[in-house]
C-alpha positions in Angstrom: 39.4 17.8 10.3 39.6 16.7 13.6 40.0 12.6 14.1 40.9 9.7 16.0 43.2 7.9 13.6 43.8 5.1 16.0 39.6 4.8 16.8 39.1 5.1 12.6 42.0 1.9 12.7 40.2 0.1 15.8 36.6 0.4 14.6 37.6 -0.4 10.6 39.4 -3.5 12.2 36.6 -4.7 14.0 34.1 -4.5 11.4 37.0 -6.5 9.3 36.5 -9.3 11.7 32.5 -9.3 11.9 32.8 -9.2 8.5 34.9 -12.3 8.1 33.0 -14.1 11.0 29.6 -13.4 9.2 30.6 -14.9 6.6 32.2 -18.4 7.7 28.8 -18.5 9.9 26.8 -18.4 6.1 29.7 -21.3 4.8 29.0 -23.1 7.9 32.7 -22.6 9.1 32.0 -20.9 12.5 29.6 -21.5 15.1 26.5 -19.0 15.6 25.2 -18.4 18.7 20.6 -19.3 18.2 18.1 -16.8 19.5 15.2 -18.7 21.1 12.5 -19.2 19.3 10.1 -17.1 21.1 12.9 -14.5 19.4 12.7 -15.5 15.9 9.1 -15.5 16.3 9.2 -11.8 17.4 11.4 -11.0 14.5 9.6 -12.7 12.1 6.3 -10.6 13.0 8.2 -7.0 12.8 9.9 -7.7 9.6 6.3 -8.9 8.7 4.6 -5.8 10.2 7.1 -3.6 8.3 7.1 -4.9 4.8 3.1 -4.8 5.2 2.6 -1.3 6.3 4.5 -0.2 4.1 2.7 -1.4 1.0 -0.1 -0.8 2.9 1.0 3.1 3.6 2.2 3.7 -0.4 -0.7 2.3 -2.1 -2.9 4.7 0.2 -1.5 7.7 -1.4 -1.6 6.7 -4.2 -5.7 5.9 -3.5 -5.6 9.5 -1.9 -3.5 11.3 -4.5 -3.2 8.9 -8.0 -1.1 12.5 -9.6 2.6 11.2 -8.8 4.0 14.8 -9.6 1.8 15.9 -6.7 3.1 13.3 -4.6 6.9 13.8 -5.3 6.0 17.2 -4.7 4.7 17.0 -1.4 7.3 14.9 -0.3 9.4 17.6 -1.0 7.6 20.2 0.7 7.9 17.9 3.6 11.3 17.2 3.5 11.7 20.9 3.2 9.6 21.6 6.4 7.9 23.9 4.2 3.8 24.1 4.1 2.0 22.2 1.2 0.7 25.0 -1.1 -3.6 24.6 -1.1 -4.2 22.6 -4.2 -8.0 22.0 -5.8 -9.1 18.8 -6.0 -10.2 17.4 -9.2 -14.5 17.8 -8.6 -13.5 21.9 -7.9 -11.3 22.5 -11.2 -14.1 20.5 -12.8 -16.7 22.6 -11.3 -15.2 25.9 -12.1 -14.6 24.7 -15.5 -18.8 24.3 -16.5 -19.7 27.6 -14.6 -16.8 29.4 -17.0 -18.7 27.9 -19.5 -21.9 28.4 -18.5 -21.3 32.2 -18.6 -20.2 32.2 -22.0 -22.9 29.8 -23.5 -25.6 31.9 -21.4 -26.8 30.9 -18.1 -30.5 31.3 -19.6 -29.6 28.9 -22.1 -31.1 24.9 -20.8 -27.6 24.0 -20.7 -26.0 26.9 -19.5 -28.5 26.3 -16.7 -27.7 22.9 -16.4 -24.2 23.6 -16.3 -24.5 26.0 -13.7 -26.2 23.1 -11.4 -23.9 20.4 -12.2 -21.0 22.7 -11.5 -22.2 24.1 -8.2 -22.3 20.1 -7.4 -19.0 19.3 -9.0 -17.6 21.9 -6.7 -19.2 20.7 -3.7 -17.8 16.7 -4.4 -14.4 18.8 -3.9 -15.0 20.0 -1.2 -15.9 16.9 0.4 -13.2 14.8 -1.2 -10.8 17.6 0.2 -11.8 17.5 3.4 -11.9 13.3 3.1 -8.4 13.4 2.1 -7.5 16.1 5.3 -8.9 14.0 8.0 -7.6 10.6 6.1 -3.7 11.8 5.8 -3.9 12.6 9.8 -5.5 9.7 11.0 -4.3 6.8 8.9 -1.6 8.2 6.8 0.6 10.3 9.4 0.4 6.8 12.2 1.9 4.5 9.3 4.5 6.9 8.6 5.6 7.5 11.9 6.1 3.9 12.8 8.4 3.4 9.3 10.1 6.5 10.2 10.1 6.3 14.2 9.7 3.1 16.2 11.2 0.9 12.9 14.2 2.9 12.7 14.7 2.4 16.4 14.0 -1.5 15.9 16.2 -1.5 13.3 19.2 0.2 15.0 18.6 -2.0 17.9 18.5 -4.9 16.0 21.8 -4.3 14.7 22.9 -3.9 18.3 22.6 -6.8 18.8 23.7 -8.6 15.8 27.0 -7.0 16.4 27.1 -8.1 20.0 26.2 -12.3 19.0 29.5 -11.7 16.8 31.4 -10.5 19.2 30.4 -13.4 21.9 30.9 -15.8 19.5 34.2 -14.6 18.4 34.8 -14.7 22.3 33.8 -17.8 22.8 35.9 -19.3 19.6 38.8 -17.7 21.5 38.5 -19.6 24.6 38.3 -22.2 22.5 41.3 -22.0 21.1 42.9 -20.9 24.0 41.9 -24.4 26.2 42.4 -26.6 23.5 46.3 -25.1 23.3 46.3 -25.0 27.3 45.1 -29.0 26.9 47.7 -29.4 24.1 50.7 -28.4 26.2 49.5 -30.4 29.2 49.8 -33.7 27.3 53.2 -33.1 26.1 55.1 -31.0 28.8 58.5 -29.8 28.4 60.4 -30.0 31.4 62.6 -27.3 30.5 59.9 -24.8 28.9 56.6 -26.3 31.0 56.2 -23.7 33.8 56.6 -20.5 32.0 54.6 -21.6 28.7 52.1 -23.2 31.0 51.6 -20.2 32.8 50.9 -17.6 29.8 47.9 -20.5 28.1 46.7 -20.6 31.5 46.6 -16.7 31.7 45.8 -16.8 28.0 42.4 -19.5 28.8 41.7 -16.6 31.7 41.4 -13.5 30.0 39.6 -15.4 27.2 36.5 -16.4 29.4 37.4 -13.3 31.4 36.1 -11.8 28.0 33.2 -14.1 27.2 31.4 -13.1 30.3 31.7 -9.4 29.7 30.4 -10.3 25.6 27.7 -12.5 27.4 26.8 -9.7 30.1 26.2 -7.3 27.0 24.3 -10.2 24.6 22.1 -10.4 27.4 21.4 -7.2 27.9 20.8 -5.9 24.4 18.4 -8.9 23.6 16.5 -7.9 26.6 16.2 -4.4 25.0 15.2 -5.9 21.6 13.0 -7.9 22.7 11.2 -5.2 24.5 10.5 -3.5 21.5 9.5 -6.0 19.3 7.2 -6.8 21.8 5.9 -3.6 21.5 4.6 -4.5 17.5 1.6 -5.7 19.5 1.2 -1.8 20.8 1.7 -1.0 17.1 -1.4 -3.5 15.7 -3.7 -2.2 18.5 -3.1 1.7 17.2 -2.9 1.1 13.4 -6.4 -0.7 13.9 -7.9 2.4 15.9 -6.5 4.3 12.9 -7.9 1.8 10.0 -10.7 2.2 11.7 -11.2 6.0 11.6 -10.1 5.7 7.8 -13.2 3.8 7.2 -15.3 6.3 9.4 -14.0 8.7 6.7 -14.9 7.3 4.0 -17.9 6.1 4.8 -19.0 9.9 6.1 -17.6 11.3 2.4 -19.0 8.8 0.3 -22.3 9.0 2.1 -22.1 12.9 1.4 -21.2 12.1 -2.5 -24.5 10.1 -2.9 -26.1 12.7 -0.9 -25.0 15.5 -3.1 -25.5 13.4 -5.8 -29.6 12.6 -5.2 -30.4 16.3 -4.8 -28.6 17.1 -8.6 -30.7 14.2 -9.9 -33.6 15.4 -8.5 -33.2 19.0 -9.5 -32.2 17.5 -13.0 -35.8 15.9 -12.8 -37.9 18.1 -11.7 -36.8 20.6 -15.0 -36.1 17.9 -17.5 -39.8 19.5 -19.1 -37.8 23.1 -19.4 -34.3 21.8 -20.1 -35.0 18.6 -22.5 -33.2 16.5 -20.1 -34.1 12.5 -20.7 -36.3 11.1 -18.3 -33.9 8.9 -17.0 -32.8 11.7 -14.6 -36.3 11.5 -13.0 -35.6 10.1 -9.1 -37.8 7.5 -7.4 -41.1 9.4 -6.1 -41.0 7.0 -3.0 -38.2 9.1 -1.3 -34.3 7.9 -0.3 -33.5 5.4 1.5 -30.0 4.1 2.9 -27.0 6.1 0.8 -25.4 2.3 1.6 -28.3 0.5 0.0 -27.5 -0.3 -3.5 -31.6 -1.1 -4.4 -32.0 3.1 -3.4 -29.3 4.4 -6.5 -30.9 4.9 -9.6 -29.1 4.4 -12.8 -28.6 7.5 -15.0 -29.5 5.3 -17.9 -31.8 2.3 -18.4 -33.2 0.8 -21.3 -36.4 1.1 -21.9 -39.0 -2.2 -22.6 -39.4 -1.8 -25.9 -35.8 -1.7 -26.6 -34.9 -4.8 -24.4 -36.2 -7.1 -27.1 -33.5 -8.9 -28.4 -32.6 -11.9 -26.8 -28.7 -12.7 -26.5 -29.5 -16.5 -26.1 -31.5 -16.4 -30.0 -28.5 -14.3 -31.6 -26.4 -15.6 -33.9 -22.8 -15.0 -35.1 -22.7 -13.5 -38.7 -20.9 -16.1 -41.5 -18.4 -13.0 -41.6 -18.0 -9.9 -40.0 -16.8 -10.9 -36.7 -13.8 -9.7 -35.4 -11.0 -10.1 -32.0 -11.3 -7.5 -29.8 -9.0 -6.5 -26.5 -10.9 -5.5 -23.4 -9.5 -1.8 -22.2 -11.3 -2.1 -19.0 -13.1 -4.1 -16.2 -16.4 -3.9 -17.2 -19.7 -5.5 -15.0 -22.9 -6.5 -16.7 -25.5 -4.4 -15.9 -28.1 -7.1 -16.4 -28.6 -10.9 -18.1 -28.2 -9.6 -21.2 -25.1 -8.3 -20.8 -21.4 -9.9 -20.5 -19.1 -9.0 -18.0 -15.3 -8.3 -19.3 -12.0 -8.6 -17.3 -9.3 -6.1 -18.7 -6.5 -7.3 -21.2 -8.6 -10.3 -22.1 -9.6 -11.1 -26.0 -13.0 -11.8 -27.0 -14.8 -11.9 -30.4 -17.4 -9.5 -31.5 -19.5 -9.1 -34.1 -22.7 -6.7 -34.5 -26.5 -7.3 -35.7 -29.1 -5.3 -37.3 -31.0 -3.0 -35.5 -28.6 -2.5 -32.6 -27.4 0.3 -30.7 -24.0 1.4 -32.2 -22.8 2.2 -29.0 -22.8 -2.2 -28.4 -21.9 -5.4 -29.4 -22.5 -9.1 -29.3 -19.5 -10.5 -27.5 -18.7 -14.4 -26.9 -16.2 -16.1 -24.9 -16.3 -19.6 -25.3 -20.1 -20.4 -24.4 -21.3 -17.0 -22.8 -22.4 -14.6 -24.5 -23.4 -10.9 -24.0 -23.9 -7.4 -25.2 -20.6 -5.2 -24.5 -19.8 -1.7 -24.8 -17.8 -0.6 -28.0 -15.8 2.1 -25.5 -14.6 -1.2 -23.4 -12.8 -2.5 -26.4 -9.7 -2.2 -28.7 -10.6 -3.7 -32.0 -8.2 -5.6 -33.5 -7.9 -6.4 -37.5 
């Protein structure tokens, strides 16, 4: 291997003495040159940007792909330079999954039929929710990751830059130091016999010194000037990642206007048979037409109880002398209506049942509210 053994010696050398510098500046041993504060300020907001887009950037894929196999695998495929193998998205597998077995149960069958039609939509959600997660990865994914792995990189190095020059210009300037404080030394106390020649090498000894600090200076400057340019440029950065935050709304607002869109027409189809197939006729879709997929009064609820059914009145129930029991909430859950109770996941409440309720519920309390709960929200606890 070929080598500079004296450039190996020079450079470990020199990193030695940053290294002993740096840390006398931290005991407060050595002087440190400050950075304005206009600087800091600049700093402060990159190291600010960066930690920010990066959470930002890692909990989008995992919004956009929750599978972390997938994900270490695509990173690998990347890293490879090697194209990502097509993979189908969740809705499609499902999809293909009920039209399989809506050949083997009969497609004549009511829910073969049904099958087929829920399927044929399942497969359509995948398509959209691939084509959502296409045109998401290019234009808010692939900006994010090019600033980590582009412009902060560059920062970064730059940065360092100019760490390493401040060390140097205040080693220089600890040198002169030195240097005119010995000069000032042998000037109060000559030596008649020794004055001239040792008064000449501290005087030649003070020159080279601040002959040094203006070439560390001259290249302080300079590399500040350069940092400062591109941390200036983080403003650049916030303009395009807005443009880009912006476009991953667009998305999502185009795919989950198609989801409700796609999701409508199975209703209705679902309605308008529920007399052949037996469906319920909770399925049925508002006569009066669709309005806004963003309206939340236009989405009808698969399931709604029914008047006579929506007797029993939460505020009248009582708890049982015995029979109730602790109970862990599983998941978030929000109350449908007043006679419900909303949950917050990993919190305990009690439960208890009464007579003549669905099975599928309970009466929960915690502390003076109380609610009807779903028994598939819980983890009861003996």
């Amino acid at each position: 291997m070929d080598f500079n053994v004296r450039k190996l010696a020079t450079d470990a050398g020199i990193f030695f003495s940053r290294a002993v510098q740096f840390t006398e500046e931290k005991l407060g041993q050595a002087e440190k040159t400050e950075l304005d504060t206009h600087f800091e300020s600049l700093l402060s907001r990159a190291d600010c940007t960066k930690n920010w887009t990066e959470k930002i950037y890692r909990q989008t894929e995992v919004l956009l792909q929750p599978n972390p196999g997938a994900r270490i695998e695509e990173f690998l495929y990347e890293k490879l330079d090697r194209k990502i193998p097509p993979r189908a998205t969740n809705g499609e597998i499902l999809g293909q999954f009920m039209l399989e077995a809506a050949k083997e149960f009969g497609p004549g069958t009511p829910y073969g039929s049904t099958l087929i039609k829920v399927g044929d939509c399942q497969r359509t959600l995948g398509g959209a929710q691939r084509d959502f997660l296409q045109t998401s990865s290019i234009s808010f994914l692939t900006p994010l990751r090019n600033f980590l792995e582009g412009d902060w990189r560059t920062i970064s190095k730059e940065r360092r830059l100019l760490e390493n020059r401040r060390l140097d210009l205040d080693a220089c300037k600890a040198r002169l130091k030195k240097a005119k404080a010995s000069e000032a030394k042998a000037a109060a106390a000559p030596d008649f016999q020794e004055t001239r020649p040792r008064n000449y090498v501290l005087s030649a000894s003070a020159s080279a010194a601040d002959h040094e600090l203006r070439v560390a200076q001259t290249e302080f400057d300079r590399q500040a000037e350069v940092t400062r340019l591109l941390l200036e440029g983080i403003n650049s950065t916030h303009v395009n990642h807005l443009r880009c935050l912006c476009e991953f709304v667009e998305a999502q607002t185009v795919y989950y206007n198609q989801c409700h869109k796609y999701m409508q027409e199975l209703q209705r189809e679902l309605g308008s048979s529920s007399g052949d197939i037996g469906c319920p006729d909770s399925l049925e879709v508002n006569a009066h037409g669709v309005g806004s997929p963003t309206d939340p009064s236009t989405v009808l609820p698969l399931s709604s109880p029914s008047p006579d059914t929506d007797t029993l009145q939460i505020e009248e129930v009582q708890p049982p002398a015995s029979g109730t029991r602790k109970a862990k909430v599983l998941y978030a859950y929000y109350a449908g209506d007043s006679s419900e109770l909303s949950l917050m996941a990993d919190e305990l409440i009690t439960v208890y049942t009464v007579p003549g309720m669905d099975s599928d519920w309970l009466i929960g309390e915690r502390g003076n509210q109380k609610g009807k709960v779903p028994v598939t929200y819980l983890e009861l606890l003996s």
